[in-house]
N, C-alpha and C positions, 0 to 999 in steps of 0.2 A: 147658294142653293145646291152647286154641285157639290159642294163639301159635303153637306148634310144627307143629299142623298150616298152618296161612297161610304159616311160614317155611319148610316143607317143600314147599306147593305153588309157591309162588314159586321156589323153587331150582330146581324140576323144571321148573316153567314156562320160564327163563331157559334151561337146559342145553337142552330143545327149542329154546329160539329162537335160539340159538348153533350148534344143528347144523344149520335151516333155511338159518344166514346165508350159507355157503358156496357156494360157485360151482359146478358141475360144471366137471371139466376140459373143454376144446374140444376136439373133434373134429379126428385129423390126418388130412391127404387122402392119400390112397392115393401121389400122389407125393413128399409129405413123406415117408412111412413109406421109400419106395424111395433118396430120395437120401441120410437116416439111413443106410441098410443101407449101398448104398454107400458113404460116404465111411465109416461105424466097417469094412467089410473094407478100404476105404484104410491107415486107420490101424495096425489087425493085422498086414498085411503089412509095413509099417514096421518092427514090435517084431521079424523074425526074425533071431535072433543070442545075442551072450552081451553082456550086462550085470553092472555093477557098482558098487558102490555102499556106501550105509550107510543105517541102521534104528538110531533114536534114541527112546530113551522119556524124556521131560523130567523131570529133575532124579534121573535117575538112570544114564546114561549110554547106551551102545548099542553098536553091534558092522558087523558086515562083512554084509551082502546082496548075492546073487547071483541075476540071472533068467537062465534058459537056454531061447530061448524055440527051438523044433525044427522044432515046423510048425505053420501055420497056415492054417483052412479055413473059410473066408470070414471069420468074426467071431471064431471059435472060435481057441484060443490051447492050445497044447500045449508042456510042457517042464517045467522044476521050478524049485523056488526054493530056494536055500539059504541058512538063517542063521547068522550065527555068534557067538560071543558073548550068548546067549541065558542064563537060567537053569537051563534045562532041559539045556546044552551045544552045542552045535553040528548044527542039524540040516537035515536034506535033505530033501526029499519033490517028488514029482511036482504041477504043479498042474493040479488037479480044477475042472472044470465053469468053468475062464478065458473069460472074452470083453472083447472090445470094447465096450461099450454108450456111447454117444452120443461119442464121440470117449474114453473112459476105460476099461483095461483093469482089469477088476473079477475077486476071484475072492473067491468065498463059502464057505468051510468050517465047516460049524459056530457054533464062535465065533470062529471066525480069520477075518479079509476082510483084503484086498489091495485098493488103489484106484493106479492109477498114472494119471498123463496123457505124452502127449508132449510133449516142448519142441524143438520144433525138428527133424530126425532124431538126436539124438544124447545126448537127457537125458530121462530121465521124473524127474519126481514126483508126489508124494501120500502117504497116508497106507497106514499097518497097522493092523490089529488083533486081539488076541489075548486072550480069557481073560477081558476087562475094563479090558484095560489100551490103551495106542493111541498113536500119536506119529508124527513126518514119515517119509518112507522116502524116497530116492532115488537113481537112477543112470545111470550115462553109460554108452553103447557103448563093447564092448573090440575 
């Protein structure tokens, strides 16, 4: 019994001292925060157009992606994605709450997220995710 309690104060002890060990993040200055802003509405206005592409899930194949991106306002990203070849079949949806965040157009639904990057003006890639499941996505300007 005393063992268990010494082995249990020791565990607890350790898990405190592992969450003391941690850094605080630094502090960004007011004109980091600004040239962030800036250059992610650079990169947003880049993505306006149609896109296309392909969404792979490993070792089990994948299908056709479409971004239609319509407008965008400053960071914020509006249009929809279309996928095809899906299990679910072929589907369309508008995307909800898109942005730019640090140079990467992110969109969060649920359990579904979108991560793209730009390459270049004319190729994003990155990853999906959906359900649990997750793999590369990518696409060129059409």
């Amino acid at each position: 019994m005393i063992r268990s309690m010494l082995t249990l104060a020791g565990l607890t002890a350790a898990l405190v001292l592992a969450g003391c060990a941690s850094q605080p993040a630094a502090p960004v200055s007011k004109e980091a925060a600004a040239a962030t802003a800036v250059n992610d509405a650079a990169a947003a206005a880049k993505l306006k157009g149609n896109w296309a592409g392909n969404w792979t899930l490993p070792g089990f194949g994948g299908g056709k992606f479409e971004l239609i991106v319509t407008e965008v306002n400053g960071t914020e990203v509006k249009g929809s994605a279309n996928w095809y070849g899906t299990a679910a079949g072929d589907t369309k949806g508008p995307l909800a709450g898109a942005a730019v965040q640090n140079g990467t157009l992110i969109e969060n639904k649920s359990s579904n997220a979108i991560k793209l990057s730009l390459k270049g003006d004319n190729e994003l890639s990155g990853t999906w995710s959906a359900s649990g499941y997750s793999g590369p996505l990518s696409a060129k300007r059409q």
